[in-house]
N, C-alpha and C positions, 0 to 999 in steps of 0.2 A: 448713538448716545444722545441723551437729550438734557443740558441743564436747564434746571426753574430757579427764576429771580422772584423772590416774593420782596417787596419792600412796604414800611408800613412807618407812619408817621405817629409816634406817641408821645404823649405830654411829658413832661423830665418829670412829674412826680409821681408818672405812671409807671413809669422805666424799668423799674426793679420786681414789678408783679407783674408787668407781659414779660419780661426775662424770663419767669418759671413760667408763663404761659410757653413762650417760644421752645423752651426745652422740652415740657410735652409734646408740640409738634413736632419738635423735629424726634423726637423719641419715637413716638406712634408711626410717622412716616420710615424710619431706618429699619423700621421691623418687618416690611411690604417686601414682597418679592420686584426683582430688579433693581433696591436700591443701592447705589453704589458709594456715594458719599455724601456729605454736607458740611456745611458751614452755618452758624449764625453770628452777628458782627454788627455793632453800633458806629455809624459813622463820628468820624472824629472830630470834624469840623462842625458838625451840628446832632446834639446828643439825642434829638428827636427824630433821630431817622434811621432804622433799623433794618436788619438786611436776613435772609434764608436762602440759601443756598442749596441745593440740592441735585445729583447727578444720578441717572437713572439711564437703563441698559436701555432702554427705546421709550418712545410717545406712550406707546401702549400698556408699558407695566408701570407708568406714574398717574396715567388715566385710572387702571384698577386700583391702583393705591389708593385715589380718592375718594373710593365707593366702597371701600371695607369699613367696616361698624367700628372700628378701633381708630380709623384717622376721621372716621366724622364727626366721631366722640371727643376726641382729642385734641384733634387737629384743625379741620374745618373750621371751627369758631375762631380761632384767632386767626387761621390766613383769609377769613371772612372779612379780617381787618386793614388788609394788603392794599394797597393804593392799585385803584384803576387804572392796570396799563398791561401789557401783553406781556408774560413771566413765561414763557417755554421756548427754547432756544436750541436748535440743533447744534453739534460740533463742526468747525468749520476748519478744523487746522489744513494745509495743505495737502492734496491730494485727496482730499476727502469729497465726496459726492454730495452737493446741494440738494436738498428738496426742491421741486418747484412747483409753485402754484397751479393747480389744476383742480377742477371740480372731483370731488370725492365720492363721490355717489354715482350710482348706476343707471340711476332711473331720468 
């Protein structure tokens, strides 16, 4: 299982038209095969900081999510908006097997 943090910094009088942006994405992304849940959710303490959630059955069916004509349409543009920082996160609860860094390639 793999969840994505997207978080994205908007102006408070932008707030309410990236909210239906945000709902498009996450709409377009919930229709992709492997997708298993989501959340979208403004922090409390600072109303400029908004948050996407999303839980998907592995790396690989939220990589093809990205590359369907409907989340690039859709979705793409506003997670284009997402603050620069690493958003995909294995599950880690106990008992579960880590990834571990190694080169991915063959050649």
């Amino acid at each position: 299982m793999v969840i994505v943090v997207n978080r994205f910094r908007v102006p408070e009088p932008e707030g309410e038209a990236f909210r239906g942006d945000l709902q498009r994405a996450y709409d377009a992304l919930a229709e992709r095969p492997g997708f298993l849940t989501g959340t979208m959710g403004r922090n409390v303490d600072d109303p400029t900081l908004w948050v996407l959630t999303t839980t998907w059955e592995h790396v690989g069916a939220y990589r093809r999510a990205l590359s369907s004509y409907d989340v690039k349409l859709h979705a793409v543009p506003t997670l284009g908006r997402a603050l620069d920082e690493p958003s995909a996160y294995e599950a880690a609860e106990a008992g579960t097997d880590l990834n571990t860094r190694r080169a991915r390639s063959l050649g």
